[in-house]
Backbone bond lengths (Angstrom), bond angles and torsions (degrees), N, CA, C in turn:
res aa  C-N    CA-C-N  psi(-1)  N-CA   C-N-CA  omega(-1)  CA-C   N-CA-C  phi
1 X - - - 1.460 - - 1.526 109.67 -
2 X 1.297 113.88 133.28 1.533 103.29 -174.44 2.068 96.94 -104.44
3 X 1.824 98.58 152.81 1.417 98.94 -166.69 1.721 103.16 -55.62
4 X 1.022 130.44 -34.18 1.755 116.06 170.03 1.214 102.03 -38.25
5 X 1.138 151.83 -53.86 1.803 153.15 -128.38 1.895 91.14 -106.64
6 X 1.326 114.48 1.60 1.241 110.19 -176.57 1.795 113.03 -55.11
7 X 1.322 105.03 -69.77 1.599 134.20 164.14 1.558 101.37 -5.39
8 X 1.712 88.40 -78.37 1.503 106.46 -164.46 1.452 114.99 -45.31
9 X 1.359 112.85 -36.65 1.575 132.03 -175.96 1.193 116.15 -61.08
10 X 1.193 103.80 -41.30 1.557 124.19 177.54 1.225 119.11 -73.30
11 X 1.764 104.35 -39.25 1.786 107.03 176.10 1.673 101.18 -84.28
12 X 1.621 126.31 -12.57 1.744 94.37 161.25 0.849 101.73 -102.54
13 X 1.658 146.78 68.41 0.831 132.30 161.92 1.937 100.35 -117.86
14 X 1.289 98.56 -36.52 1.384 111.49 -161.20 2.042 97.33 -99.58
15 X 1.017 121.79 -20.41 1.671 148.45 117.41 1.783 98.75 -9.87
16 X 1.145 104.65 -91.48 2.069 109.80 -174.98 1.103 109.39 -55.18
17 X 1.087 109.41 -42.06 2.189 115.95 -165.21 1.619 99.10 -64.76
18 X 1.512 116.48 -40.02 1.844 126.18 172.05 2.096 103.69 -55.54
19 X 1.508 100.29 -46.13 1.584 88.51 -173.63 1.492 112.95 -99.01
20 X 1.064 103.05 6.90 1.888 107.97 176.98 1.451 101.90 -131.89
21 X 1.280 138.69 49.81 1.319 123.53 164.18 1.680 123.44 -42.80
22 X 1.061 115.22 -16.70 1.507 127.19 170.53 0.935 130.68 -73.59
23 X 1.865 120.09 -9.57 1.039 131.94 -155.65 2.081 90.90 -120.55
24 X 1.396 119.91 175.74 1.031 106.04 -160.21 1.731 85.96 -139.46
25 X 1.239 114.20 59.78 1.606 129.93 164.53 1.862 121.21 -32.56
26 X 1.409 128.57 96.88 1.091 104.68 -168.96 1.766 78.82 -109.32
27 X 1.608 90.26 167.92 1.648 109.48 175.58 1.714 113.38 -107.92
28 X 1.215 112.95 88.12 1.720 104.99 -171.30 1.645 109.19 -106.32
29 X 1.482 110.94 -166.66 1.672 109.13 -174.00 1.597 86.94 -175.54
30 X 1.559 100.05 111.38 1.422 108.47 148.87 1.637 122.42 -72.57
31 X 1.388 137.47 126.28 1.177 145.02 -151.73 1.409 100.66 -153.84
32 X 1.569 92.70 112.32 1.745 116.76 -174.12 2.051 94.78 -56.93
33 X 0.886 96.27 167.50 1.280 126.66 173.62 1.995 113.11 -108.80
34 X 1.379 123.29 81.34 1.151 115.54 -159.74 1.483 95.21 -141.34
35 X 1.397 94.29 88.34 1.943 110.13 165.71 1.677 106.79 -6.09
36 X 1.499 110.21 -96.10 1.369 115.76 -175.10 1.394 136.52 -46.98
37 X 1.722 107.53 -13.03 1.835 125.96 164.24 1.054 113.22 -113.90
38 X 1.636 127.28 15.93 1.270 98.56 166.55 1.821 138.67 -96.12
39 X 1.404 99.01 39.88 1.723 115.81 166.33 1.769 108.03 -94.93
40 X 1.356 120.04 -31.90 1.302 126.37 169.25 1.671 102.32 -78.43
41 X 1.297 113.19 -49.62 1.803 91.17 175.45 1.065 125.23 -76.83
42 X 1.471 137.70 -18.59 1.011 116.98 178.34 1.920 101.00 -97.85
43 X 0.999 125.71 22.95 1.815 121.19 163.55 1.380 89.00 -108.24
44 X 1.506 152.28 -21.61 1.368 148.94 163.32 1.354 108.99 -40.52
45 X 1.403 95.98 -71.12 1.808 123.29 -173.73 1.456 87.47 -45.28
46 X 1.425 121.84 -61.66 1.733 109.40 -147.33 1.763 112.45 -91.56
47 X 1.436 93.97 21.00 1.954 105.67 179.52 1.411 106.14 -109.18
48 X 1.484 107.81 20.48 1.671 101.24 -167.72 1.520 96.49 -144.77
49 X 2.029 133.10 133.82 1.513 113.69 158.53 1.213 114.29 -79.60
50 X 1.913 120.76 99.80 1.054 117.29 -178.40 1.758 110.44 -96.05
51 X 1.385 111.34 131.65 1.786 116.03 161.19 1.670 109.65 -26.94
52 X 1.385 109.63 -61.27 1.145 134.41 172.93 1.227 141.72 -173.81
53 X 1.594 104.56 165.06 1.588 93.02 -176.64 1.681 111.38 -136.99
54 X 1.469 109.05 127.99 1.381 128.04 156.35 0.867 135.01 -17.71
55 X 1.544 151.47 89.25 1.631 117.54 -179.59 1.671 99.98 -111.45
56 X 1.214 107.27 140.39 1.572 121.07 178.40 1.641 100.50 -132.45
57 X 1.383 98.09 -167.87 1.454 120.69 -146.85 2.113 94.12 -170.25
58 X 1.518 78.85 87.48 2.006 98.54 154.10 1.470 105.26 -103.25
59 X 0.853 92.68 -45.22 2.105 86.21 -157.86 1.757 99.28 -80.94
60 X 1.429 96.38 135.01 1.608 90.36 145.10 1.835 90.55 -135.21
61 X 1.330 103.00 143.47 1.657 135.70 -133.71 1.427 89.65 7.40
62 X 1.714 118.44 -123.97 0.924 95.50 -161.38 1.896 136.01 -105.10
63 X 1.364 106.97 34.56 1.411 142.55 151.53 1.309 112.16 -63.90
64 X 1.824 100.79 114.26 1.351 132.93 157.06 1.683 111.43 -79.20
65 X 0.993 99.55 57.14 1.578 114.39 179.69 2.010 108.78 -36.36
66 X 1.068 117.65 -30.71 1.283 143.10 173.96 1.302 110.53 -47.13
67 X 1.622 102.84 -62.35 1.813 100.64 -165.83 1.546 93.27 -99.37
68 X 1.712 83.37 114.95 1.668 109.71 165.07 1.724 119.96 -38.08
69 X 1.301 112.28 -25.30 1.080 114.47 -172.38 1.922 120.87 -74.24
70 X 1.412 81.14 -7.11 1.601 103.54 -156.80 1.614 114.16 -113.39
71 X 2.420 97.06 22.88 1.475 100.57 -150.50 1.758 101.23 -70.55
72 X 1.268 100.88 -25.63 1.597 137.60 -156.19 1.779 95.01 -40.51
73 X 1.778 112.97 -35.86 1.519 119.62 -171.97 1.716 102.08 -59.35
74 X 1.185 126.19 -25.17 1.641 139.95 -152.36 1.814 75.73 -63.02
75 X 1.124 119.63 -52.32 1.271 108.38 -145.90 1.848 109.58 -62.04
76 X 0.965 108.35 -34.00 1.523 127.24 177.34 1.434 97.24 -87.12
77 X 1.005 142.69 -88.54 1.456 141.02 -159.00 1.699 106.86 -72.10
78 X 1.161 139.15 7.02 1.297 128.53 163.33 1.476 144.82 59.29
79 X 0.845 119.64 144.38 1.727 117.19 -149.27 1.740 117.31 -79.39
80 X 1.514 95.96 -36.34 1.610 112.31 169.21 1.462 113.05 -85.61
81 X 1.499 134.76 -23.93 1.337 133.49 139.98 1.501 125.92 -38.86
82 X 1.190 99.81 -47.32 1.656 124.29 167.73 1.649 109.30 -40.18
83 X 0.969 109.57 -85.29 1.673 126.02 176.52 1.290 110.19 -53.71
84 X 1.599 122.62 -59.10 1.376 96.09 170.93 1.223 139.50 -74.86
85 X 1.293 123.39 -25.62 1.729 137.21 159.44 1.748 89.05 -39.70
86 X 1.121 125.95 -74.87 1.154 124.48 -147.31 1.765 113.63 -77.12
87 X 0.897 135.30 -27.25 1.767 137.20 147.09 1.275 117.76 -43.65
88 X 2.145 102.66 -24.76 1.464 93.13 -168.58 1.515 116.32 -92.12
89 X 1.071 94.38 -0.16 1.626 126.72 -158.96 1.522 90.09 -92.20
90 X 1.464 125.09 -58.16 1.465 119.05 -177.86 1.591 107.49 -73.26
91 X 1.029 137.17 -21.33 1.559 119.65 -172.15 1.798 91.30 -83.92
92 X 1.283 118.04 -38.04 1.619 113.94 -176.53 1.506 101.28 -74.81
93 X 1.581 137.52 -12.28 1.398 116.45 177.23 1.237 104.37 -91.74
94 X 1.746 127.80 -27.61 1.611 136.86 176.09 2.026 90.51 -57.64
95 X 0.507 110.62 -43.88 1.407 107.52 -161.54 1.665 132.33 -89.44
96 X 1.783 77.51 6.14 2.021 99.33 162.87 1.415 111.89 -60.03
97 X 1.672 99.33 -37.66 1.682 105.72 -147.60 1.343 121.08 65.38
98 X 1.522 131.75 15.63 1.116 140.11 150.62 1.485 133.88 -75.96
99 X 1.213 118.79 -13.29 1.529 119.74 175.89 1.324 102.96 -115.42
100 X 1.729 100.88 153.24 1.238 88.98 161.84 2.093 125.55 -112.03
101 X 0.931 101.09 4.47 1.360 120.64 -169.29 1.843 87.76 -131.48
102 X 1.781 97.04 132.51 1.847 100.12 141.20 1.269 123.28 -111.18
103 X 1.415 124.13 121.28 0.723 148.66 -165.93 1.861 112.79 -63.83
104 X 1.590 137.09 116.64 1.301 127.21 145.60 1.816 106.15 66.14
105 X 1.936 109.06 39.30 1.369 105.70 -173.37 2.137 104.81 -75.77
106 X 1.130 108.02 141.89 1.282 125.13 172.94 1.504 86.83 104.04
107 X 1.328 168.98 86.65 1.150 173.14 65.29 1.154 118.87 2.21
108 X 1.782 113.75 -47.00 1.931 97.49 175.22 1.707 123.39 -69.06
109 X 1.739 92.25 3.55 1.875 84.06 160.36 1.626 118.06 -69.35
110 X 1.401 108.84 -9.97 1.556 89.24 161.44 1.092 142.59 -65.40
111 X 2.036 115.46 -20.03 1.329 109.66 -179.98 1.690 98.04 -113.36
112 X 1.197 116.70 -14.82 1.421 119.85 -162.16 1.308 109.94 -140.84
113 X 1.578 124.35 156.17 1.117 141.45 162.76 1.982 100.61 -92.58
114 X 1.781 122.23 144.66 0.930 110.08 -154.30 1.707 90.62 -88.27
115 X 1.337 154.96 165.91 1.042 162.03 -134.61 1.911 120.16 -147.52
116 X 1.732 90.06 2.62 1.797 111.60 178.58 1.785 82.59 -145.83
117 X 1.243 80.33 164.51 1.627 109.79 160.30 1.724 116.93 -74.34
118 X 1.738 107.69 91.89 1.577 89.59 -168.85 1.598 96.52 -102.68
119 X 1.079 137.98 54.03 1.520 142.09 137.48 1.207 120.22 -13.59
120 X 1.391 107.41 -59.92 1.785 123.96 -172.13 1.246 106.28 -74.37
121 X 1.079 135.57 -21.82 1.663 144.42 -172.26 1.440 100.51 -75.26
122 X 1.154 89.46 -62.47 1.532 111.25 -162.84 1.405 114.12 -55.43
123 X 1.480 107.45 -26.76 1.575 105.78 -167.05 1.399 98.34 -108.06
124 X 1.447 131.75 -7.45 1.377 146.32 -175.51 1.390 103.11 -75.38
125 X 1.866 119.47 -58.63 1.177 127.81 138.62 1.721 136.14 -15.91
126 X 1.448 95.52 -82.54 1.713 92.93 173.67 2.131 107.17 -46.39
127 X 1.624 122.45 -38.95 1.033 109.90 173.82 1.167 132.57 -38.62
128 X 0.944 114.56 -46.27 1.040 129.89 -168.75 1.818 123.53 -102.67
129 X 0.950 113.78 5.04 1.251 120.28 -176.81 2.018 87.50 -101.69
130 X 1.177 104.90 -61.86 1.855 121.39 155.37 1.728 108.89 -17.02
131 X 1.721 119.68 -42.90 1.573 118.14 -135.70 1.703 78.22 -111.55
132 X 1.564 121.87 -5.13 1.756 124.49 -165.67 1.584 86.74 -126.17
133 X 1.344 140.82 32.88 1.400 143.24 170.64 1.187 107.95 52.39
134 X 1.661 142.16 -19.92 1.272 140.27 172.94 1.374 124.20 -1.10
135 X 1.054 130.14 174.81 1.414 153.24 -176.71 1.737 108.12 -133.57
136 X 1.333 136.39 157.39 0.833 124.52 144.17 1.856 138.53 -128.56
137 X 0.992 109.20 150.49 1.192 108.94 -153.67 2.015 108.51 -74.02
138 X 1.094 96.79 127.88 1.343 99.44 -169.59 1.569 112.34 -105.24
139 X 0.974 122.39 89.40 1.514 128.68 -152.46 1.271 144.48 -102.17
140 X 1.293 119.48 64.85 1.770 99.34 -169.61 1.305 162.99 -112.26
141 X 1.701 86.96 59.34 1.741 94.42 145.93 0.930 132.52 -25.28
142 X 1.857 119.52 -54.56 1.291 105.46 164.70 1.259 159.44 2.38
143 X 1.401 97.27 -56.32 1.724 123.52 -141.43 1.868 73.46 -104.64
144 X 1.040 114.99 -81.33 1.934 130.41 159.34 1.736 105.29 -5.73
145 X 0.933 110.35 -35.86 1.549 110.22 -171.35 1.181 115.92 -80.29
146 X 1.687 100.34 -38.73 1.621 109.81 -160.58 1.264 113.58 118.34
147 X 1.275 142.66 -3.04 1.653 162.74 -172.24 1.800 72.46 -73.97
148 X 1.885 89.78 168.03 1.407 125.46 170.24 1.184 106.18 -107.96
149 X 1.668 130.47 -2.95 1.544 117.56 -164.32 2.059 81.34 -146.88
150 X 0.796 102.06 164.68 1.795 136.61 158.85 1.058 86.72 -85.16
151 X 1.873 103.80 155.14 1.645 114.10 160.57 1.279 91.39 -108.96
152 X 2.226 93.90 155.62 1.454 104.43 -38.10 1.257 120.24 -64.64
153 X 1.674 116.24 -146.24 1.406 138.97 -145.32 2.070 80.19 -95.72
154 X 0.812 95.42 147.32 1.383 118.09 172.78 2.051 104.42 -57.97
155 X 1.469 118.92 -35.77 1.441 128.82 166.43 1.823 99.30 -53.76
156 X 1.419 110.16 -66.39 1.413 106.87 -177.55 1.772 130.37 -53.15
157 X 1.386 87.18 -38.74 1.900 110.00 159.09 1.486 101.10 -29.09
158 X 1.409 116.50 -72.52 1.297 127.92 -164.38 1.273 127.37 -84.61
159 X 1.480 122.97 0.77 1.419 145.05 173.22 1.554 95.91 -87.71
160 X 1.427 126.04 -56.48 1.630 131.04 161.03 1.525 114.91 -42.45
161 X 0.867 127.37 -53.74 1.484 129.17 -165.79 1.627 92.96 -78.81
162 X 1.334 134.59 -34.82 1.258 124.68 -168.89 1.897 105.22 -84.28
163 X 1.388 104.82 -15.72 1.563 114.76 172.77 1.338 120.12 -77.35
164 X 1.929 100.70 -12.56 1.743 119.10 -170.08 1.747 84.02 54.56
165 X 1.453 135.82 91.07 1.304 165.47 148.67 1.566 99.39 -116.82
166 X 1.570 111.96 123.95 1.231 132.17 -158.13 2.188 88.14 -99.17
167 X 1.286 99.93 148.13 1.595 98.80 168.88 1.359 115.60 -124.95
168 X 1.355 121.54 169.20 1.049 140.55 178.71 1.379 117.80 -128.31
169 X 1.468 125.11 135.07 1.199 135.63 167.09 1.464 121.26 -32.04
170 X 1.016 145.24 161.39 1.817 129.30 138.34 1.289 98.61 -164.87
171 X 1.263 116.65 141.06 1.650 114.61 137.89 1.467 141.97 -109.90
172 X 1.935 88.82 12.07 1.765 86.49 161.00 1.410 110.18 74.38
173 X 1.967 125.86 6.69 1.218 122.33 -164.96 1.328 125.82 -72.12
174 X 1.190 122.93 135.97 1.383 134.55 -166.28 1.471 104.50 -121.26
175 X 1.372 135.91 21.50 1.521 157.64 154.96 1.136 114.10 -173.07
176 X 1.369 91.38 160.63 2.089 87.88 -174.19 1.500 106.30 -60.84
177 X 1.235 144.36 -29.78 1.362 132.18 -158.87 1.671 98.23 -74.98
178 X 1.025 129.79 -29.78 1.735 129.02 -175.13 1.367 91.54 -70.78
179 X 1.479 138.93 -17.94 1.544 116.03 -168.78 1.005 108.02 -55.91
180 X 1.874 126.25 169.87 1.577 123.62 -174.52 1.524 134.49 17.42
181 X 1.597 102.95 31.30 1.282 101.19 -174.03 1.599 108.97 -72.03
182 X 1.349 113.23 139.98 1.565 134.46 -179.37 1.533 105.86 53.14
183 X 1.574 123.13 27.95 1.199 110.52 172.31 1.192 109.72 -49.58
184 X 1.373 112.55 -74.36 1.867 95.25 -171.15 1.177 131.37 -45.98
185 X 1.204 123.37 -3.82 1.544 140.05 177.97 2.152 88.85 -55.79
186 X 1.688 82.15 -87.52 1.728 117.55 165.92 1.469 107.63 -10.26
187 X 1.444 109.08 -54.31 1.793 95.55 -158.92 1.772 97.90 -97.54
188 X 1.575 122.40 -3.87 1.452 115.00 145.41 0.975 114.45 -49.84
189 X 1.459 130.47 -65.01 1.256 128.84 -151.05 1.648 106.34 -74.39
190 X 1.216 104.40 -24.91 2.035 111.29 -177.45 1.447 93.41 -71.56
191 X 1.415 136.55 -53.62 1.655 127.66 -162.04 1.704 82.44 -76.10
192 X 1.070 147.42 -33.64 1.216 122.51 -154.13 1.747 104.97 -85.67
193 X 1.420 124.55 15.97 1.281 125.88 -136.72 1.914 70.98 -144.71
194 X 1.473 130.52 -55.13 1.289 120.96 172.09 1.746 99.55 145.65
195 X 1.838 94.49 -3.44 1.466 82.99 177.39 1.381 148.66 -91.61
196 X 1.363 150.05 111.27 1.168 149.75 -123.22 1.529 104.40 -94.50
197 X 1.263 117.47 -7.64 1.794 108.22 -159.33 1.657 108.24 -174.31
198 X 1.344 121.85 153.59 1.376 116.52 176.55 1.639 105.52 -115.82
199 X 1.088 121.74 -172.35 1.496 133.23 180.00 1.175 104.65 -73.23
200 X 1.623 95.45 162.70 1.749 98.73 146.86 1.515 93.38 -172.34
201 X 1.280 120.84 150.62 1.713 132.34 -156.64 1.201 103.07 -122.17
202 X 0.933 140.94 154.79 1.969 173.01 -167.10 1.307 113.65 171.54
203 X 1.596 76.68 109.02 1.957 99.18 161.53 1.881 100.70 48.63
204 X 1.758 110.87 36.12 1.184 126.53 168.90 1.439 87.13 68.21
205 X 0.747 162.76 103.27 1.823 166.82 -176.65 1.488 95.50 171.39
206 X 1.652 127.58 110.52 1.079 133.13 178.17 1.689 116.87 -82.13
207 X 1.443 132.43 115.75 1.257 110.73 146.33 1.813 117.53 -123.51
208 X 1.487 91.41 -169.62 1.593 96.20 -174.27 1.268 92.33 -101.69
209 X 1.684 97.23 155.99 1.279 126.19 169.38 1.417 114.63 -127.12
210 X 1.769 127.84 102.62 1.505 135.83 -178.85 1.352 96.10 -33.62
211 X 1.411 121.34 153.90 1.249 146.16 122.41 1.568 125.36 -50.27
212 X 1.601 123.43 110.40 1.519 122.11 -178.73 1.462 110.61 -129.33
213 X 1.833 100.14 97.74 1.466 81.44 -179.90 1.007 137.93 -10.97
214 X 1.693 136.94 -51.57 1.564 134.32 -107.81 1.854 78.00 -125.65
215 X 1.942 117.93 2.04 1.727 93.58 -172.04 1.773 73.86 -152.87
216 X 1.210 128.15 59.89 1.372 122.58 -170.96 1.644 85.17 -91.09
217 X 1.261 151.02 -56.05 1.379 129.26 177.15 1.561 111.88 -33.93
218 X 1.241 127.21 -46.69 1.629 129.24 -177.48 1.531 116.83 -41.26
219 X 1.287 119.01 -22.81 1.312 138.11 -154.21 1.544 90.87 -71.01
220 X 1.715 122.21 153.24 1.065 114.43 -170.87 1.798 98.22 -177.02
């Protein structure tokens, strides 16, 4: 979507909510985490009433670590650069106080396995996403991709829940058919982990939403 098409997005959004009042339309924005723009994203973020907003982590400097197409940089910029650039990147985007959800944390398992023990990252991270009230995004693309795990790893699942780190649904959809994909998968693995309920945002105002077996796709 280019930022001109912003408007428009916004007017079908508030457009559907007029012909589906039944339906429960939120307005969100995933928003990179990018050191050198973040005076334009965060006056972006605060020109819009968003439900909520995402914060993730593509770039480390200026590597779209993301698009597979672009694995070829690994060779020059490096795999343990990789992981740590990029942990360092999430404890400094938790610590805007601009998002309210992180979005899909442990992500460079898409191109790489990490090559140290990043334990300490990881939990330095969840701190701090924990110390900015966050949510985290419980996501699975994963599973959609071809991965063995959802992001994150089912270990990190339980490092969150032991921080009392609240989660959120996602599936990361990139067409309507990925929506709620394998939720019910997802909210097994959350009760089996101790968790009772997922998010849901208004006008950035967080509440919970139970887990019910019998409508676990509904979850949101």
């Amino acid at each position: 979507m280019k930022i001109q098409d912003f408007d428009t997005y916004l007017a079908d959004i508030e457009t559907a909510r007029k012909q589906f009042p039944q339906l429960n339309i939120k307005f969100g924005l995933e928003a990179d985490y990018i050191p050198q723009y973040m005076p334009f994203i965060r006056s972006f973020v605060d020109s819009y009433p968003f439900d909520y907003v995402i914060g993730s982590v593509h770039f480390v400097d200026e590597w779209d670590f993301s698009n597979t197409s672009l694995i070829d940089t690994m060779k020059t910029y490096g795999v343990k650069r990789l992981f740590t650039t990029y942990y360092t990147r999430v404890q400094e985007a938790a610590e805007t106080g601009l998002y309210d959800i992180f979005g899909h944390l442990d992500l460079p398992k898409l191109i790489a396995e990490p090559p140290f023990d990043i334990t300490a990252l990881i939990k330095s991270s969840l701190q701090a996403i924990r110390g900015r009230d966050m949510a985290l995004d419980i996501n699975t693309s994963g599973w959609r991709k071809g991965l063995d795990s959802l992001y994150p790893e089912p270990e990190i699942i339980e490092s969150a829940f032991d921080l009392g780190i609240p989660v959120v649904l996602g599936s990361d959809a990139h067409r309507p058919s990925d929506i709620g994909y394998d939720f019910s998968r997802a909210v097994k693995l959350l009760q089996s982990i101790g968790y009772t309920g997922s998010c849901s945002y208004s006008g950035r105002i967080r509440s919970l939403v139970p887990f019910h077996q019998d409508n676990a796709n509904d979850c949101s």
